[in-house]
N, C-alpha and C positions, 0 to 999 in steps of 0.2 A: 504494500500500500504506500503511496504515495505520502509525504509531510504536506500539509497544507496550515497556511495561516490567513483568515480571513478577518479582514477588517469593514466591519459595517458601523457607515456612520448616519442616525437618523437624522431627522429634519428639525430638532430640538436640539442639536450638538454635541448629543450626547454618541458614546460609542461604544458598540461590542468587538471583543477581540474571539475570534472561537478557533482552535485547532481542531487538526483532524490529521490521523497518522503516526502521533506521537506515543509512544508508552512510557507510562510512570512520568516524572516530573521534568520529563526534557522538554514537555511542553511550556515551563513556565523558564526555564532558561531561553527557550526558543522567542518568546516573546516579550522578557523583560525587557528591553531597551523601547520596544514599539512603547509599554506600557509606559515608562518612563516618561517617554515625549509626549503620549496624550493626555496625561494627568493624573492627579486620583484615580488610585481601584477602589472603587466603591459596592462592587458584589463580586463574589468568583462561585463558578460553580462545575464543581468537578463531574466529567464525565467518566464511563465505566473503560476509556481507555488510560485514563488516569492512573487505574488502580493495577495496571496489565506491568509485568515487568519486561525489559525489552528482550528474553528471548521468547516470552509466550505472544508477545506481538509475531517474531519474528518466523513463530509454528505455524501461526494463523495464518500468517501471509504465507508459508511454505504450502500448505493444505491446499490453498487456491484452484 
C-alpha cells in the first residue's frame, strides 16, 4: 500500500491532516512538520492502522 498524506482545508480555515499507509506512529512523524506550519492540533484521532506494527502492515500488503 501506498503512504498517502492528505490535507483538507474547509471553507472556515480550519484543516484536516489524514494518513493513509502508514503503520504504528510513523504517521505522526510523517506529518509533524505539515502540522507545525498549520497551527494548533486541536483533535487527533487514531485510526486502526495506527495500532498495526510495521511488519503486520507489511503481511497485509504481502497477502494482496
Amino acid at each position: 500500500m501506498s503512504k498517502t498524506i492528505e490535507i483538507i482545508v474547509a471553507r472556515d480555515g480550519s484543516t484536516t491532516v489524514q494518513t493513509r499507509g502508514f503503520a504504528g506512529g510513523s504517521c505522526r512523524e510523517a506529518t509533524r512538520l505539515l502540522e507545525k506550519a498549520l497551527g494548533q492540533v486541536t483533535e487527533e484521532r487514531l485510526t486502526a492502522e495506527f495500532h498495526l506494527t510495521q511488519a503486520s502492515q507489511e503481511q497485509k500488503a504481502a497477502s494482496r
